[in-house]
N, C-alpha and C positions, 0 to 999 in steps of 0.2 A: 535184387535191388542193385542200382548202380554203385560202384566201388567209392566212386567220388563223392554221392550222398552219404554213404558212411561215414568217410575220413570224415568229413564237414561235420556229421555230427558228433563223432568222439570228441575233433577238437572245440567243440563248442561245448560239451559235458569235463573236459578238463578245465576250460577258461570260467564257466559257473563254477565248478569244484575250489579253484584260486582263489577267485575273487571272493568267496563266503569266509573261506577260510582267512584271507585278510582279511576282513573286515571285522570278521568275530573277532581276531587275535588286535584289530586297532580298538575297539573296545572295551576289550579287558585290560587291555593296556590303558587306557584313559581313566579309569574306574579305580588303579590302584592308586595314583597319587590324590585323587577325592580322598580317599578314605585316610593316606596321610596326612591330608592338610587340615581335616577335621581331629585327627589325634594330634596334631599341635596347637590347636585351638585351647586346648585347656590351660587357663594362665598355670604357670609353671614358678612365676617371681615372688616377690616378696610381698607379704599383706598390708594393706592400707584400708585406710577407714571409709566404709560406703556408707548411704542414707540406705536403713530398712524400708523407711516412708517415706512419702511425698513432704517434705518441709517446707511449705507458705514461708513468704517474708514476717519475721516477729516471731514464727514458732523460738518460743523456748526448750535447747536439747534437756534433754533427759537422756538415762542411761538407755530406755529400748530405740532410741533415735538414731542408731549406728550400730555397727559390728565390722570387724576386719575381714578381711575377701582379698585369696590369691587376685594377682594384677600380672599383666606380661609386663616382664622387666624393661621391657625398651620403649613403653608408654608411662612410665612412671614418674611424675614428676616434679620438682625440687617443695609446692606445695602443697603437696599431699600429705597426711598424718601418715607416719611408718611404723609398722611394727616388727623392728630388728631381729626379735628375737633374744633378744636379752632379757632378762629378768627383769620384770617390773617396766621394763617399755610402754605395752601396749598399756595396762592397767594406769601407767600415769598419761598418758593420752585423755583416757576414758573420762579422768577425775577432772581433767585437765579443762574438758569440755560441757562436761555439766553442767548447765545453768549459764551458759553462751547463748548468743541470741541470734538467726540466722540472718543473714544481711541482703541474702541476694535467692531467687527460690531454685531449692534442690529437689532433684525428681527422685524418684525412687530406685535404688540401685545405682549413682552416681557418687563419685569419689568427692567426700568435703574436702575442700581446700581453707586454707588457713583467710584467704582472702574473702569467704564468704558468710565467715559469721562475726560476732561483736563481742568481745570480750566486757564483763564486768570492770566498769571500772575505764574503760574508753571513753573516748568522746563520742555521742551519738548512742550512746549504746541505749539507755531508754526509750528515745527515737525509735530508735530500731524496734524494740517488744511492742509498739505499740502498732494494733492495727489501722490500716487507711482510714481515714476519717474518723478515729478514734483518741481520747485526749486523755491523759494521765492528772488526776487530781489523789492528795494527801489528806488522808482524817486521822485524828492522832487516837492514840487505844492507851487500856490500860490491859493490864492482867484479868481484868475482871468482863473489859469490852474488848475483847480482843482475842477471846476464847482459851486463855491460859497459854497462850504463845504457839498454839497448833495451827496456826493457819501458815503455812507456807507458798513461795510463789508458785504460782502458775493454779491453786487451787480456786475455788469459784464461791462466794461466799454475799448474803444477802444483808442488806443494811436496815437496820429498827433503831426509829427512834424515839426516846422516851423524854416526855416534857411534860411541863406543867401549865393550864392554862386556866388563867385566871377569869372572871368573871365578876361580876354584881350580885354573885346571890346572896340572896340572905342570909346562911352561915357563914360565910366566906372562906370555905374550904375551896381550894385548887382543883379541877380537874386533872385526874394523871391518868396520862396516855403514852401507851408504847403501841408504834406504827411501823409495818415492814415497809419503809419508803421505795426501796431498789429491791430488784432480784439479779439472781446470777451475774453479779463482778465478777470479771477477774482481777487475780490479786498479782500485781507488778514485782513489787518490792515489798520488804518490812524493813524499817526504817533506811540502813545506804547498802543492803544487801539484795541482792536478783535472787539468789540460788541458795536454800538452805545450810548451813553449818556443818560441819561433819568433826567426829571426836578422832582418835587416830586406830580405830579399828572400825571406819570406813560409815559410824552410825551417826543420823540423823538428830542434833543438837535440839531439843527443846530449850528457846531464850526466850525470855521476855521482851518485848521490844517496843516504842512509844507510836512509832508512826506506822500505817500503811499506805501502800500506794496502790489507786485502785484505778483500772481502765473504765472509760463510760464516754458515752458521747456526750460532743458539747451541750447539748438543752439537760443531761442529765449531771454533768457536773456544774451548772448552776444552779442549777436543785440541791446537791451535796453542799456549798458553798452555803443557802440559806438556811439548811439543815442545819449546821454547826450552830448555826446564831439564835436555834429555836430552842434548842435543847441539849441531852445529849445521844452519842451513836454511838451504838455497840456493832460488832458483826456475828453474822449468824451461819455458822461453815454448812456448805450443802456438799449432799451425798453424789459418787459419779454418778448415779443412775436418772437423778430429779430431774438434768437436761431432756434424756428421753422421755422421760414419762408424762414432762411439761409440752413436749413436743408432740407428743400423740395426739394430747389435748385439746390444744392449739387446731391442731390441721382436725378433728373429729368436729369442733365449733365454728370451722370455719374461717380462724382468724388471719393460717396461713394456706395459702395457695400455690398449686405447683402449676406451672404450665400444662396443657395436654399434650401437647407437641413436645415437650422436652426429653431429651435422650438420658437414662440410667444416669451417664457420667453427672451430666446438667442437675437430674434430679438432686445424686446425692449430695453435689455442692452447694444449693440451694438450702438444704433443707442441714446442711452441717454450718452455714452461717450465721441460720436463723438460731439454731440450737443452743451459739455462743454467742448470740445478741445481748445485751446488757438489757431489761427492760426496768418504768417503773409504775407497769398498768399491775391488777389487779391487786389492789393493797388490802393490806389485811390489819385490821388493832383490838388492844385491849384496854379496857380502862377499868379505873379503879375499882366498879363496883361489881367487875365480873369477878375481881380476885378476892374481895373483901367486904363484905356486906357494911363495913362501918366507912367504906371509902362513895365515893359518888359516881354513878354512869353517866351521866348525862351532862351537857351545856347549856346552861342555862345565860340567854341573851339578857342583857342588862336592862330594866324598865325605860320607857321611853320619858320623858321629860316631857312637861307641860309646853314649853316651844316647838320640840319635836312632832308633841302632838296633834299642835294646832296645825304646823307646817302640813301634816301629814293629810287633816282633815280638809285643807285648804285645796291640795292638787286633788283630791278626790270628788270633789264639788265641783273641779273645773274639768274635769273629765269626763261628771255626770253629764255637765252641760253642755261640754262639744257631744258625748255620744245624742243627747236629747237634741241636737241643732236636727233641722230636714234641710229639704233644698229649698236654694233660694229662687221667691220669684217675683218678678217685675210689675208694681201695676202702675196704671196711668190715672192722673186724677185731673182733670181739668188743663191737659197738658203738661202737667207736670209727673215725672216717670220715679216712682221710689221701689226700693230693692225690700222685699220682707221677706224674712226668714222664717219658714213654718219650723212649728215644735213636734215635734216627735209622738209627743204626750196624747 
């Protein structure tokens, strides 16, 4: 073999042999500061308070509505909730916000700031708990209508009401009836409070209290509004599970509808709106004679009056006799044209 096809080729198996070797040694070279920049990835600063869930405008916080989360220190900022590290910091944070109402909507895993929710006792701040096109109406309780004072806000609770209706009957005893008017309220406030009572080892006050405030849409709070004037309302506290199992319901009869096209996301939001719809269809009641055989079932309409009656027999007669009219038809009598109306009969 020629001398010179040699050289050629060693020096072309050294300049391969170079080149791999740079190129291995620039990629491993590249790959270690990745792996650094991900080991400083991990926030290393001080903890501040993030949303666990997705908080809607109006969500009322509760204590599982946040927890503290390392943050990097040089994104942290002056409205953030901090937890120092001190004694009793973060837990007054916690207490702090309890029963704040959000003002602006938080994603899931995003830092609350002080600017995004409503403090009890602001202005706006009922505004706020209330959802879009939903209206805040007041029925006043007793210890007795009001379920011994355990109804607290944000819980969901059905309104019955019990009246007396009078009538003409012959003994002149009252019809009494108690009717589940509304279903699934939520409960806003009791009397000028958002957020339950707490004693000083952190527990849950049972108080008595006169007023509730309850959310419902407008055609449903003037129903509440002529309720009051009928009778009286009691509330009647529901269990968490009733929303689903009313909801099963619902979508099994056909009453809610999901798109076919809608995406998981879509679905679930649909079907979590409808869930906490205020509604006041299927009603349900009792009257007197189902609890007490000496009380009355029934309504009985008050006898008609001899004018009534006549009235009555009059439009009835003139009814016969439009249905007995036939068509009309034209005859001619010596040149003169008359209109008769055949009878039916």
């Amino acid at each position: 073999m020629d001398k010179k096809k040699v050289i050629l080729l060693v020096c072309a198996l050294i300049i391969a042999g170079v080149t791999a070797f740079m190129a291995r040694s620039m990629f491993t070279g590249a790959s270690a500061p990745s792996a650094k920049a991900v080991e400083q990835a991990v926030p290393t600063g001080p903890k501040i308070l993030v949303a666990t869930r997705a908080l809607p405008v109006g969500t009322i916080i509760t204590a599982d509505s946040f927890s503290y989360q390392p943050w990097p220190k040089e994104l942290v900022e002056a409205a953030y909730f901090l937890d120092t590290g001190k004694e009793g910091d973060g837990a007054a944070n916690l207490q702090e916000l309890n029963g704040t109402v959000v003002r602006t909507a938080i994603t899931a895993g995003q830092p609350i700031t002080k600017g995004s929710l409503v403090f009890p006792g602001d202005r706006g701040f009922l505004a706020a708990a209330l959802s879009p096109g939903m209206r805040a109406v007041t029925v006043p309780v007793s210890a007795l209508t009001g379920v011994a004072g355990f109804v607290f806000p944000g819980d969901r609770v059905d309104l019955v009401l019990t009246q007396n209706v009078n009538d003409d009957s012959p003994d002149k005893r009252p019809l009494k009836v108690a009717e589940t008017i509304m279903r699934n309220m939520r409960v806003l406030a009791t009397d000028q409070r958002s957020s339950p009572g707490k004693d000083k080892n952190g527990k849950v006050l049972v108080k008595q209290y006169k007023l509730v405030t309850l959310e419902a849409t407008p055609a449903l709070a003037e129903k509440i509004s002529v309720a009051l004037s009928l009778g009286t309302l009691s509330l009647s506290l529901r269990s968490l599970a009733d929303n689903q199992a009313e909801l099963e319901l619902a979508l099994a009869s056909g009453d809610v509808s999901v798109p076919e096209n809608a995406t998981p996301e879509e679905e679930e939001a649909i079907l979590a709106k409808i869930q906490t719809r205020p509604s006041s269809g299927a009603k349900s009641f009792t009257t007197g004679g189902q609890v007490s055989r000496f009380q009355r079932s029934n309504y009985e309409p008050a006898p008609k009056t001899a004018v009534q009656q006549a009235a009555k027999e009059v439009r009835e007669t003139k009814t016969i006799e439009k249905i007995r009219k036939g068509p009309v038809v034209r005859v001619s009598k010596g040149g003169n044209v008359e209109e008769v109306m055949l009878d039916r009969r």
